[in-house]
C-alpha positions as CSV (number, residue, x, y, z in Angstrom):
1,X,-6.0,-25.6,-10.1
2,X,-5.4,-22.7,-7.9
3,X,-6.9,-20.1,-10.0
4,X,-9.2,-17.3,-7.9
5,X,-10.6,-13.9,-9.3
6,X,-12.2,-13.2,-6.1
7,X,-11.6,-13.1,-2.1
8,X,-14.4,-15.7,-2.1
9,X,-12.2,-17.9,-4.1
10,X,-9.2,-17.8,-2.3
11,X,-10.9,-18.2,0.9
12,X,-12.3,-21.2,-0.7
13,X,-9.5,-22.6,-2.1
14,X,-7.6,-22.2,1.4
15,X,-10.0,-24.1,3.1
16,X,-9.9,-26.6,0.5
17,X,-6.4,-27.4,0.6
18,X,-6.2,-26.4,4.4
19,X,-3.9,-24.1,4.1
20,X,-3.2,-20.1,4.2
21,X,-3.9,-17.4,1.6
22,X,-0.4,-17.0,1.6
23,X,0.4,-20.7,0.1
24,X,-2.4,-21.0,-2.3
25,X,-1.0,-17.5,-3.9
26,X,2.3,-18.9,-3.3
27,X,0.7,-22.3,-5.8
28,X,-1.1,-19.8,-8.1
29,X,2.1,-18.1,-9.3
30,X,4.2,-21.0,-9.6
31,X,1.5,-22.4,-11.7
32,X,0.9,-19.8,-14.1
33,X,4.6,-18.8,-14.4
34,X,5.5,-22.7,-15.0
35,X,8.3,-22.1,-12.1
36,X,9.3,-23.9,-8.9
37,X,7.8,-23.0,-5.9
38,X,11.3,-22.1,-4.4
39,X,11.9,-19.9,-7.4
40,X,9.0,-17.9,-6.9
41,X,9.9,-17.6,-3.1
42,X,13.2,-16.8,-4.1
43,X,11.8,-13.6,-6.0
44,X,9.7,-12.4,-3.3
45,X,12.7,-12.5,-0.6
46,X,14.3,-10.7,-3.6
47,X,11.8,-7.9,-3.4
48,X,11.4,-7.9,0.2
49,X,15.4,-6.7,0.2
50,X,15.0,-4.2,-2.0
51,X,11.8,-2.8,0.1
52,X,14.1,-2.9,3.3
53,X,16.9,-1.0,1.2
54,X,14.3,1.5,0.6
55,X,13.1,2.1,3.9
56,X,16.9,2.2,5.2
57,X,18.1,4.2,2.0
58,X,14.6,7.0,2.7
59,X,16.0,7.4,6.0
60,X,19.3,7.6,5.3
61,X,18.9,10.4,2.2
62,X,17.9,13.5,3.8
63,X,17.7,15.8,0.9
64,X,14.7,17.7,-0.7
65,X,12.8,16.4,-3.9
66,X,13.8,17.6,-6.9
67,X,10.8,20.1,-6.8
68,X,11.6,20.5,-3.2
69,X,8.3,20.2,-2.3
70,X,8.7,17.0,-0.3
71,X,11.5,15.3,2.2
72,X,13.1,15.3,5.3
73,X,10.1,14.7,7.1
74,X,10.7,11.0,8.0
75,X,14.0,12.4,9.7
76,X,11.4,14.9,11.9
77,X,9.7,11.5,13.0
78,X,12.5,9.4,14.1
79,X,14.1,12.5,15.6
80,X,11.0,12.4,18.2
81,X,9.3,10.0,20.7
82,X,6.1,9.0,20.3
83,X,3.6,11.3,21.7
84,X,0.1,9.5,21.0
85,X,1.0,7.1,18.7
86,X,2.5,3.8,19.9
87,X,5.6,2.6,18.4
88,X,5.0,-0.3,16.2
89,X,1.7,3.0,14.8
90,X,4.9,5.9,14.5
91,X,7.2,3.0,12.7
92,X,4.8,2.3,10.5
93,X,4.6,6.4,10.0
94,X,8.2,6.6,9.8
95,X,8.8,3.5,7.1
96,X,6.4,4.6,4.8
97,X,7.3,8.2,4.7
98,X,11.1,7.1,4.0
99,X,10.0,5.0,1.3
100,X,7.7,7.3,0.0
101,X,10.2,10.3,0.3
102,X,12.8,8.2,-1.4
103,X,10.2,7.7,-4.7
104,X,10.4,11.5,-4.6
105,X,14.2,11.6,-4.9
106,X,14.5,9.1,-7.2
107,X,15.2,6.2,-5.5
108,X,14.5,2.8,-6.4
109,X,11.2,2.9,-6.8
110,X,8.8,0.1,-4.9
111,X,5.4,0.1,-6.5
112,X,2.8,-2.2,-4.0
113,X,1.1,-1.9,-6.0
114,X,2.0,1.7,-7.3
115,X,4.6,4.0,-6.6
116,X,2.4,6.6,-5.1
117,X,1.0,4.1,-2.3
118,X,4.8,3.0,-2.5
119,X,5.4,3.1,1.1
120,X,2.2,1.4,2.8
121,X,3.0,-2.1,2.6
122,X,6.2,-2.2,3.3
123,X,6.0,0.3,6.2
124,X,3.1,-1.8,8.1
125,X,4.7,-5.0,7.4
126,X,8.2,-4.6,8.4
127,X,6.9,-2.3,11.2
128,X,4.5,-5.1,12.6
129,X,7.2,-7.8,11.7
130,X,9.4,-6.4,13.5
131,X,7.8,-5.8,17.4
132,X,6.8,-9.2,16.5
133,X,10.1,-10.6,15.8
134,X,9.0,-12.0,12.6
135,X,11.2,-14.4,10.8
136,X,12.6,-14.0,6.7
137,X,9.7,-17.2,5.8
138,X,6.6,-14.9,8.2
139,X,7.7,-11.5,6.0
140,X,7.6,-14.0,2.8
141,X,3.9,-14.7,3.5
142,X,2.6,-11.5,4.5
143,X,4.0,-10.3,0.9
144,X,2.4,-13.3,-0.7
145,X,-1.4,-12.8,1.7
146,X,-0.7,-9.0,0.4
147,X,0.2,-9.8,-2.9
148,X,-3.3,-12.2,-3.5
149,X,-5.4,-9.1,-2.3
150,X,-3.6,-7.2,-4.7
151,X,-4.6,-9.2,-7.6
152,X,-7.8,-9.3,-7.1
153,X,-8.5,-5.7,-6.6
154,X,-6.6,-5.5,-10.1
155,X,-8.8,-7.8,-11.6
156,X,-11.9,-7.0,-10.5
157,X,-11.6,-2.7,-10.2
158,X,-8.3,-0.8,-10.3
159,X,-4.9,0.2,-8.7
160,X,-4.3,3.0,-10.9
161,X,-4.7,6.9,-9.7
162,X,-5.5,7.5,-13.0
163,X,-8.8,5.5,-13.4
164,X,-10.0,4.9,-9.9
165,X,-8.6,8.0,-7.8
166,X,-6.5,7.4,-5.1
167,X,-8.7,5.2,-3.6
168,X,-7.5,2.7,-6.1
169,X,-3.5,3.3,-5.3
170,X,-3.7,3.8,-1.3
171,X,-6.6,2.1,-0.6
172,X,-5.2,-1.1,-2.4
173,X,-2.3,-0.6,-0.7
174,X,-3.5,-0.5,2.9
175,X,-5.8,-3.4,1.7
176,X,-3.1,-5.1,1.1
177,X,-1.1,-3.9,4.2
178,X,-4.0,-4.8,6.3
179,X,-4.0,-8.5,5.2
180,X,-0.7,-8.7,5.5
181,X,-0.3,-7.5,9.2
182,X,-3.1,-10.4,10.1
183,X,-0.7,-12.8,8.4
184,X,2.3,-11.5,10.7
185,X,0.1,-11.0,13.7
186,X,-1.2,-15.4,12.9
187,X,-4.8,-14.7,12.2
188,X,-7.0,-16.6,10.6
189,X,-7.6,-16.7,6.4
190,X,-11.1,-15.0,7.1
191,X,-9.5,-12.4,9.5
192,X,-6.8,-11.4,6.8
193,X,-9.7,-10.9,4.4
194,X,-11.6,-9.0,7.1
195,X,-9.0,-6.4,7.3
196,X,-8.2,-6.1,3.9
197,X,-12.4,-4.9,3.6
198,X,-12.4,-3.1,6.4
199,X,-8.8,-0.9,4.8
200,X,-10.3,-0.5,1.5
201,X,-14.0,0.5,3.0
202,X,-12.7,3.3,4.6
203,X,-10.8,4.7,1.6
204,X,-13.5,4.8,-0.9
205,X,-13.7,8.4,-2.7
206,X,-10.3,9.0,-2.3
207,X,-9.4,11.0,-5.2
208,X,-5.9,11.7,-6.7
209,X,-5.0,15.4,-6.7
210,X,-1.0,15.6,-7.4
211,X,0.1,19.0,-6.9
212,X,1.9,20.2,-10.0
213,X,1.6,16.9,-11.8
214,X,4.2,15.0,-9.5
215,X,3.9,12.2,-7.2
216,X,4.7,13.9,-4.2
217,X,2.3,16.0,-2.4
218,X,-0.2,15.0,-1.2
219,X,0.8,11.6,-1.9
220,X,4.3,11.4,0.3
221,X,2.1,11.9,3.7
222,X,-0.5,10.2,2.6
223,X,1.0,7.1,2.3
224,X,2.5,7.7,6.4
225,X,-1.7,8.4,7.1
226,X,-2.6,5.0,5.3
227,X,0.1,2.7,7.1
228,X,-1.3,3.4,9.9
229,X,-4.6,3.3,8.6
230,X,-3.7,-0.2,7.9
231,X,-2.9,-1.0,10.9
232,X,-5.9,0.0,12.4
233,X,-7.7,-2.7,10.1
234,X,-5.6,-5.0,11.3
235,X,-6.2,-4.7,14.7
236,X,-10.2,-4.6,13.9
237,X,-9.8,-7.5,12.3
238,X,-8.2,-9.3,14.7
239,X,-10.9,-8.2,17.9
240,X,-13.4,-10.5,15.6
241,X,-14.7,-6.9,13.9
242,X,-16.2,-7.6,10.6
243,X,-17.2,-5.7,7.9
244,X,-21.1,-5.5,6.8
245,X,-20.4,-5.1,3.4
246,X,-18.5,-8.6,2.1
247,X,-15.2,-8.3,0.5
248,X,-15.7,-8.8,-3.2
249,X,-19.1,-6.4,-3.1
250,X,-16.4,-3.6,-1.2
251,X,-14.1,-4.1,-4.4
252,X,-17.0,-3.6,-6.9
253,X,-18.4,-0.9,-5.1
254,X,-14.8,0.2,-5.1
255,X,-14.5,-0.2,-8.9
256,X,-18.0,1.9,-9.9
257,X,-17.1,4.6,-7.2
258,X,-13.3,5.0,-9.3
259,X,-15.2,5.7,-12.9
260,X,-17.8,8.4,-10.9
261,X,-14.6,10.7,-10.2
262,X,-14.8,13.3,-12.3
263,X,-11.6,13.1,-14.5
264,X,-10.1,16.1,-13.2
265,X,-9.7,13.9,-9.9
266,X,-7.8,11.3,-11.5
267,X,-4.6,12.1,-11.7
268,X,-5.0,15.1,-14.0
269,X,-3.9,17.6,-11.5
270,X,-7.2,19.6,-12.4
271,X,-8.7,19.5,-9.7
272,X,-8.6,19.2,-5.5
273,X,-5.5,20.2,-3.7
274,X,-3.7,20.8,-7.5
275,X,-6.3,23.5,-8.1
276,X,-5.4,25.8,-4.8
277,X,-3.6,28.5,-5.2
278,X,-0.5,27.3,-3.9
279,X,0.1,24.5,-5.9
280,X,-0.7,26.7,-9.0
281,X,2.1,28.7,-7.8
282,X,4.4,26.0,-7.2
283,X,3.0,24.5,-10.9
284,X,4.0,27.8,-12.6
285,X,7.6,27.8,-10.5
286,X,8.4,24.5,-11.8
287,X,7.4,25.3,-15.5
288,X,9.6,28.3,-15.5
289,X,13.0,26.5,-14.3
290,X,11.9,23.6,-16.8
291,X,12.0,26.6,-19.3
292,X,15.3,28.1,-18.8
């Protein structure tokens, strides 16, 4: 009853049943997981927790990576005042590089919807939720708004470095941010999905280039660039800006542009930023202690 494969169809459905995206994706997973709806809200405050843990725990841990190629940056960011950025912008920053930087070191590891674009949703959602003094059921339904986009970017292209670029991992993510801010912020169903398209237009080509085959560099700050880049779709969004190109057609296009990387952008470290001569260095550093 509350099956959608598209953004068409959940706008559709919520005007249907007069509702938000939130609920009808709410209704979608009861249905197909034969649960309550309580139970399935149940799980979601479950993971919302352990997202808050992550950003307090990424703060709180201010070691190195392993490779010691990425941390204590979020640390240099709370340590300042905002110089350009407003604050709910350089939370956003701060959140997703502590949650990012705690992937790194091992932490538990939040993938929405992977764990290289780890820290984007959670940054700009509890980062808008909180200047806006959101409350535990508001959080619940930006997941849910951010959770529907999700889906159907998984269904209908990728989320996976490896197939689509990065593209497919951050720019889902700030998709998914973006919506999910509109949802905090009480916009409209259409407005959510605005921001969503407007997020993943603007990350299409994004290739995945992991430095010495790790999920760390550039993939830590790049999830701080896309919360805020989320952000920014939000507010679009909610001016009344609207994006040419309709949702569903941005997600195919998103889709053919993924299998037009060459393979040595995807994830392979082969290529881009993996190829320079300083990761190769770093590359060859790593090998050597793994071969003591």
């Amino acid at each position: 009853m509350f099956e959608y494969a598209t953004v068409a169809d959940l706008l559709n459905l919520a005007e249907k049943y007069n509702t938000s995206l939130a609920q009808i994706v709410l209704r979608r997973e009861a249905e197909e997981y034969e649960m309550e709806e309580q139970q399935v809200i149940e799980k979601m405050r479950q993971r919302l927790r352990i997202c808050a843990d992550s950003i307090k725990e990424g703060l709180y841990d201010d070691r190195l990576s392993v490779s010691g190629m990425v941390g204590r940056d979020a640390v240099k960011i709370e340590n300042m005042e905002p110089l350009l950025l407003g604050n709910i912008a350089h939370r956003a920053l701060l959140y997703a590089l502590a949650v990012s930087e705690g992937n790194a070191k091992m932490h538990k590891i939040v993938a929405c919807p992977t764990a290289g674009s780890c820290g984007i949703v959670p940054a700009a959602v509890f980062a808008a939720g909180e200047a806006k003094g959101a409350s535990k059921e508001k959080y619940c339904n930006a997941f849910f708004t951010a959770a529907g986009i999700g889906n159907i970017i998984a269904k209908n292209a990728c989320v996976a470095g490896a197939v689509g670029g990065c593209q497919a991992e951050c720019g889902t993510a700030a998709a998914m941010a973006a919506a999910a801010v509109v949802d905090i912020l009480d916009g409209t169903n259409v407005q959510a999905a605005q921001a969503a398209t407007l997020a993943l237009k603007n990350t299409l080509g994004l290739v995945c280039d992991p430095v010495a085959e790790l999920v760390e560099v550039p993939c830590v700050k790049r999830n701080g660039f896309y919360a805020v880049h989320a952000l920014t779709a939000a507010e679009m969004a909610m001016a009344g800006v609207k994006s040419f190109i309709p949702p569903d057609e941005v997600i195919a296009a998103m889709y053919e542009i993924g299998r037009m990387i060459p393979v040595a952008l995807r994830e392979t470290s082969e290529g881009g930023l993996a190829k320079t001569p300083t990761a190769r260095g770093m590359q060859n550093k790593l090998q050597k202690r793994q071969n003591r």
